[in-house]
C-alpha positions in Angstrom: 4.0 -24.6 -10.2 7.6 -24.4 -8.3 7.6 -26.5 -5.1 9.9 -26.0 -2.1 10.4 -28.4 1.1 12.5 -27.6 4.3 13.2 -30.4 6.3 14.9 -28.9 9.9 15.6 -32.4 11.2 14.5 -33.3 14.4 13.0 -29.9 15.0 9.9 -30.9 16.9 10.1 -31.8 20.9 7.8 -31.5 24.0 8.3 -28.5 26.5 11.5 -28.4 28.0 11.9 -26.6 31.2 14.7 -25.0 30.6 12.7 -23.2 28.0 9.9 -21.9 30.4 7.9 -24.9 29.7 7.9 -24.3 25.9 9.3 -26.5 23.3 12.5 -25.3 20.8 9.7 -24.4 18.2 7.7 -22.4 20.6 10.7 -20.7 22.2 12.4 -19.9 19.2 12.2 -16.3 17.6 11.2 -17.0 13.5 9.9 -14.3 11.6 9.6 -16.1 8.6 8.0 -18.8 9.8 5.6 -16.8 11.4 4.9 -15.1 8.6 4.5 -18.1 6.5 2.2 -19.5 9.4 0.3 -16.9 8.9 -0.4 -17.2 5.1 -0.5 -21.4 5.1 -2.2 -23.9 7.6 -1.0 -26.5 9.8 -1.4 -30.2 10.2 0.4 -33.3 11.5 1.2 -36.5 9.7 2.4 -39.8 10.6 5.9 -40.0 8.7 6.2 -43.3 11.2 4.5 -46.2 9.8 3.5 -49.6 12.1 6.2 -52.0 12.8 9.0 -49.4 11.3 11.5 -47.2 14.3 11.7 -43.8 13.6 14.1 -42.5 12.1 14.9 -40.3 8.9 15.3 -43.3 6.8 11.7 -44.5 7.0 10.4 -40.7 7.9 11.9 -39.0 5.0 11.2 -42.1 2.3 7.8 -41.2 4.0 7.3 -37.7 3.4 8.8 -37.7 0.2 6.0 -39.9 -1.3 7.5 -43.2 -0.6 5.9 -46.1 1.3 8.5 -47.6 3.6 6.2 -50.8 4.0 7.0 -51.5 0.1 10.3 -49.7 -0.4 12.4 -50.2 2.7 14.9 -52.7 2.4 17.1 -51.2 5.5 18.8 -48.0 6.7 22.4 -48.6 5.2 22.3 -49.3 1.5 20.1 -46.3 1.2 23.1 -44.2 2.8 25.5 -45.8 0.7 23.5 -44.8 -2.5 24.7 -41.1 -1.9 28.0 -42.3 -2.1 28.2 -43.7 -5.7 28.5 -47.4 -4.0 27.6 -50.1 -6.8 26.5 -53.0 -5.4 24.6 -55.9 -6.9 21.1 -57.7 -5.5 22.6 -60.2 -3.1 25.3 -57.4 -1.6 24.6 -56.6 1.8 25.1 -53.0 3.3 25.5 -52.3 6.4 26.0 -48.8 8.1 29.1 -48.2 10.6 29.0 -46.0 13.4 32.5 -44.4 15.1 30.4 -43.8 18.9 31.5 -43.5 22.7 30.5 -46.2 24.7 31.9 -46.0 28.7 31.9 -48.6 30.7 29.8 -50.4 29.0 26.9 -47.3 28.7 26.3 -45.5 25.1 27.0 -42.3 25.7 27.7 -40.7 22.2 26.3 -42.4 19.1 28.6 -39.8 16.8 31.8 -40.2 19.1 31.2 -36.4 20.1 30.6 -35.2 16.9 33.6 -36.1 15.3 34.9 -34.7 11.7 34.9 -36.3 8.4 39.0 -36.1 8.3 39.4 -38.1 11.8 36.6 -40.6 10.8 38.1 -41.4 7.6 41.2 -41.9 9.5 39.9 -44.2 12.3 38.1 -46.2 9.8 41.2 -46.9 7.5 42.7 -48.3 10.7 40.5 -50.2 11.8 40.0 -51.9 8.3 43.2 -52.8 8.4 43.2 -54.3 11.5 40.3 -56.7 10.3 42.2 -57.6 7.1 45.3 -58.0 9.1 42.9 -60.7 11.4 41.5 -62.4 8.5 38.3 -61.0 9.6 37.3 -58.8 6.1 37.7 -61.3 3.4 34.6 -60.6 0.9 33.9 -57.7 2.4 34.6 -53.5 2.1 34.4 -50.3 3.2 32.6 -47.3 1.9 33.4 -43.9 3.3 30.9 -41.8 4.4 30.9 -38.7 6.1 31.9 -37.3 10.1 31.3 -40.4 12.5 29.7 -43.0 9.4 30.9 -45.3 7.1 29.0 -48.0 4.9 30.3 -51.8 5.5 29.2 -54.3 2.5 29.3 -57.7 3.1 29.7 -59.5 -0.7 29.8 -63.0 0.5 26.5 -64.1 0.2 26.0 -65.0 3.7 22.8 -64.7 4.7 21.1 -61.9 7.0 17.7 -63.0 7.2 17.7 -63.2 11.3 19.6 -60.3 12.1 18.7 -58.2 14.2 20.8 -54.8 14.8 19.9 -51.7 16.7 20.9 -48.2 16.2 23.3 -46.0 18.3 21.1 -43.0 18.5 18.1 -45.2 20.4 20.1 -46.9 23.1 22.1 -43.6 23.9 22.6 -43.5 28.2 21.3 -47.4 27.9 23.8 -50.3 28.3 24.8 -51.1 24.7 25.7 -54.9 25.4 21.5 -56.2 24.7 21.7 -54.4 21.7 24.7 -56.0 20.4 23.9 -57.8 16.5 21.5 -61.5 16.8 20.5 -63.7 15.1 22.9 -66.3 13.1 26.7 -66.3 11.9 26.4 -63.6 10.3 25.6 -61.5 13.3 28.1 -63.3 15.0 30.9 -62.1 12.4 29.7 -58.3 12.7 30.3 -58.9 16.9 33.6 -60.1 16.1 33.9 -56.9 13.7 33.1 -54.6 16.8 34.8 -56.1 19.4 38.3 -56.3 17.5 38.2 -52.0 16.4 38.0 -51.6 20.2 42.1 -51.9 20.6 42.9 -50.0 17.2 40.8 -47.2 18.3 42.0 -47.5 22.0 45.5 -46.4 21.2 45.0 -44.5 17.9 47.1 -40.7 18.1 43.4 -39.1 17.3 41.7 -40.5 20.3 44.9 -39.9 22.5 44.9 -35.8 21.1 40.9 -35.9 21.7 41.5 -37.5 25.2 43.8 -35.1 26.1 41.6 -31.9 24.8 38.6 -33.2 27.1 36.5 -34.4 23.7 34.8 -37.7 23.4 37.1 -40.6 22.2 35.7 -42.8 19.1 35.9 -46.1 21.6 34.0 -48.4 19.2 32.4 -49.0 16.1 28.6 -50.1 16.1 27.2 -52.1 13.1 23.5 -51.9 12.4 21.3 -50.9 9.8 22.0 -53.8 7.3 19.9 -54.5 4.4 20.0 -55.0 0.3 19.4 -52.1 -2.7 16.1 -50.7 -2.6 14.3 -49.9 -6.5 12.7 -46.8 -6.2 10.4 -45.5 -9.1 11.4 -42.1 -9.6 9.8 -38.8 -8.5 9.4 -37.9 -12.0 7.3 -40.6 -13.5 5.6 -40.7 -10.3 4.5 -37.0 -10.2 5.4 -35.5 -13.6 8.5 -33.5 -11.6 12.3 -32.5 -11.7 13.7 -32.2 -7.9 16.9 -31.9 -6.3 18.0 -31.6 -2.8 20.6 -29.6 -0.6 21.5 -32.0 2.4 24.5 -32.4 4.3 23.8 -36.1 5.0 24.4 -38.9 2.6 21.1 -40.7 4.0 19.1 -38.0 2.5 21.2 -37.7 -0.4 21.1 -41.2 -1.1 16.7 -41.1 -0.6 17.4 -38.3 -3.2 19.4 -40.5 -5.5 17.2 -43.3 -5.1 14.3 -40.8 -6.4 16.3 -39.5 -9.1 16.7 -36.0 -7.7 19.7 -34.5 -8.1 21.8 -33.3 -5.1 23.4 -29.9 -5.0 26.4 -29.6 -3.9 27.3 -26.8 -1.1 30.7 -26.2 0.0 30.8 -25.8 4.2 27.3 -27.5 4.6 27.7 -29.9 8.0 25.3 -31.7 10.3 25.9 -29.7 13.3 25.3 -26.5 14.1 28.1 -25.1 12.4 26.8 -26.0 9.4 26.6 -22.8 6.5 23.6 -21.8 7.0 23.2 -18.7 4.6 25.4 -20.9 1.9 22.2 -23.5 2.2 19.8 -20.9 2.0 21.3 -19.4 -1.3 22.4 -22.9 -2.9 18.2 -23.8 -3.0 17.2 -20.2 -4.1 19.6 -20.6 -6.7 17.9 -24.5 -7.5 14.6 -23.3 -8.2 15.3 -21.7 -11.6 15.6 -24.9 -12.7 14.1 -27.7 -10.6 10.1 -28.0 -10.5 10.9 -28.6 -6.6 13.6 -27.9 -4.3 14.3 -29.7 -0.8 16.5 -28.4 1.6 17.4 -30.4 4.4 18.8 -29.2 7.5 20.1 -31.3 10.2 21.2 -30.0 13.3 17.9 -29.4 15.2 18.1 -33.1 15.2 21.9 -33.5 16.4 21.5 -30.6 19.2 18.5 -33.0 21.0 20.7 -36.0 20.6 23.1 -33.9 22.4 20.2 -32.9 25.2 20.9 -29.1 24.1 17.6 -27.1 24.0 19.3 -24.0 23.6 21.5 -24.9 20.2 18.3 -26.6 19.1 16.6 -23.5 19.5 19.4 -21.6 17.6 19.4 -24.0 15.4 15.9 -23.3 13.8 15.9 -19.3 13.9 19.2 -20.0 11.7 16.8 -22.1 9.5 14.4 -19.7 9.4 16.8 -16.4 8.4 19.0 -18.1 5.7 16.4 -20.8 4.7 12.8 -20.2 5.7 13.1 -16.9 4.5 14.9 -16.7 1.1 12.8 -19.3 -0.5 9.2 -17.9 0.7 10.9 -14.7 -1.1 12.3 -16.4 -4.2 9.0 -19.2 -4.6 6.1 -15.7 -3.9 7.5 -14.4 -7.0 6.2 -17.5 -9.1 2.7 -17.1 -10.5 1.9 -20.4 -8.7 4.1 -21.7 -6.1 4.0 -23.8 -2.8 6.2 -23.9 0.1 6.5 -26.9 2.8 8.0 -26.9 5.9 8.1 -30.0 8.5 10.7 -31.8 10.7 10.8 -35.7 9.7 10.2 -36.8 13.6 10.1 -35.3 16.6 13.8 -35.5 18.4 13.4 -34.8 22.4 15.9 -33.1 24.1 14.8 -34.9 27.6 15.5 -38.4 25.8 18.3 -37.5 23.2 16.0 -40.2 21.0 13.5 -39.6 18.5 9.6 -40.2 19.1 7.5 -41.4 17.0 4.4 -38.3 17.4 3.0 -37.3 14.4 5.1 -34.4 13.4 3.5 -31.0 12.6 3.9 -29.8 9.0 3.3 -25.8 7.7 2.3 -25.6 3.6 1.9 -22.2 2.5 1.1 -20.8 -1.4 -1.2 -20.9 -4.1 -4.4 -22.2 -3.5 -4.1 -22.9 0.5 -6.4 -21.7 2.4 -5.2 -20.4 5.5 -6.2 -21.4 9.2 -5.7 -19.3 12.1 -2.4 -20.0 13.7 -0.3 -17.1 13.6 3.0 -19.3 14.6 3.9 -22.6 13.7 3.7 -25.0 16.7 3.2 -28.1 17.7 0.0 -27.4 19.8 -1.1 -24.8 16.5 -0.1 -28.1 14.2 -2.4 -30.8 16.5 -5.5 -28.2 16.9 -5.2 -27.7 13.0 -5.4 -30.1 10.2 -5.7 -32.0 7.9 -4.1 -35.3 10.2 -2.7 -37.5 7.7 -2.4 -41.2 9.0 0.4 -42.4 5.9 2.8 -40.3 5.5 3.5 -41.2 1.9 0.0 -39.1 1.5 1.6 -35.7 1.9 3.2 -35.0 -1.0 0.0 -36.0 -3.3 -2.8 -34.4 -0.8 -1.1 -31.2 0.6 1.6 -30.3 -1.4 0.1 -30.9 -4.9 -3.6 -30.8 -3.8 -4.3 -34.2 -5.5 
């Protein structure tokens, strides 16, 4: 049987009025989803488990078949796995943040969506700043991409009591509560963030986005720390070859951890400019030789942090032409074949934060029986079912049926 999974990040919401009282999903135009809706049934699951914050680290570990309660070790070092980063047990990886805070508020958690070139640019800077200040010793940078970085801390200090909060849930909220806790070693990563402040302050890529009316990258923010996680992989677990299309290195690096392979696809972005049609093709092209193909999308999920209902909207019918569509195509021709489709978390517009709801999930193929909906929704998804409480359930129960 060939497998497929689209993620679009973020995708579900409550109704927005700016919408007519419907939410991105409802207001959307997808003919491919609708038509898969109308061959598959719908369901929600909890991709959020108890005492975990949602967010597409513990959500997509989740769906994928992974318990966050046993395989969570923190946000960043599963980031920094996409990135080739070799670190050992005791290393300590931390993710960095370029963001916009004014006057004291956190306004942008990407510092306006800025690219990979200027982030690598403003984080060479302002590691060299913290060498210059004696402030780095034991301790590196790994480059990620757009507005993130992963910081790993090789000293051994402990991190037992820190306590760090990400950009993205504080955004329009005073960011100085949610500064690091919780020992020396949160003290050092406040020393860390305070001291970027004047190296970014004057940098000639703040001053040229200043003066083109674009968010300036006024800080760094710190959170997310934790050690290597050991992940079984996908394969021994479920007798399957996978790879993934992603433009994020935090599902790349779930992906890695798994032992999927992650295709690469030139012009593939976070944002609504990302290539689209170039994603679609790229996971197509994967399942002639992957048992199952994921292809995660991402900006539904930046478009609510940026309180836009109208790209967010956008956002999925471009999913559903150059995604939704090619791989029900390519996957129908299989003699047995299943095709999934569900954002990680819901991502309000209203907020700009993610909610912890029980997303709505769409699996269509051989061997479903289909419900009723004609459209996949959140209100089709919640009158449906199955409900699945652990969302670590969903790839054994709905998508293989055991």
């Amino acid at each position: 049987m060939k497998l497929g999974i689209i993620i679009p990040d973020g995708a579900a919401d409550l109704p927005i009025a700016a919408l007519g009282g419907k939410t991105p999903l409802e207001a959307a135009m997808p003919p491919n989803l609708d038509r898969l809706a109308e061959m598959g049934r719908q369901g929600t699951v909890n991709t959020t488990p108890g005492g975990f914050g949602t967010g597409s680290d513990v959500c997509s570990m989740s769906l994928l078949g992974y318990d966050p309660s046993v395989h969570h070790t923190g946000r960043a070092p599963i980031e920094a796995a996409a990135t080739g980063l070799v670190a050992s047990p005791t290393d300590v990886v931390c993710r960095v943040n370029l963001v916009s805070i004014e006057d004291g508020v956190m306004r942008d958690h990407s510092a306006g969506g800025i690219d990979t070139a200027s982030g690598r640019a403003l984080f060479d800077a302002v590691e060299q700043a913290w060498r210059g200040a004696g402030l780095f010793d034991g301790r590196s940078i790994q480059p990620g991409v757009e507005y993130r970085c992963s910081l790993v801390d090789r000293t051994g200090t402990s991190y037992a009591d820190v306590r760090t909060t990400p950009p993205h849930e504080i955004l329009d909220e005073d960011a100085g509560p949610h500064r690091p806790t919780g020992g020396p070693a949160a003290q050092r990563l406040d020393e860390l963030m305070r001291a970027a402040r004047d190296v970014l302050a004057s940098h000639p890529i703040n001053v040229a986005r200043a003066s083109e009316g674009e968010r300036r990258a006024t800080d760094v923010w710190i959170w997310g720390q934790g050690v290597f996680p050991s992940l079984p992989s996908f394969e021994s677990r479920f007798g399957l070859r996978g790879a993934m299309t992603t433009a994020v290195d935090l599902l790349a690096g779930i992906a890695t951890l798994i032992g999927w392979d992650r295709i690469g696809v030139p012009g593939l972005t976070g944002w609504h400019d990302n290539d689209y049609a170039a994603q679609g093709t790229a996971s197509v092209k994967a399942i002639d030789g992957y048992d199952i193909v994921c292809c995660h999308v991402e900006s539904p999920d930046e478009a609510a942090h940026q309180a836009n209902p109208m790209i967010k909207t956008a956002a999925i019918e471009a999913i559903d032409r150059h995604c939704v569509g090619p791989m029900l195509d390519r996957l129908s021709r299989e003699p047995a074949w299943r095709l999934l489709v569900l954002p990680d978390h819901y991502t309000l517009c209203s907020t700009r934060k993610h909610d912890p709801t029980p997303p709505p999930y769409l699996i269509a193929g051989t061997g479903v029986e289909p419900d009723e909906a004609e459209r996949f929704t959140e209100t089709n998804a919640q009158a449906g079912g199955p409900h699945l409480q652990h969302g670590h359930d969903l790839i054994p129960s709905v998508l293989l049926g055991r």
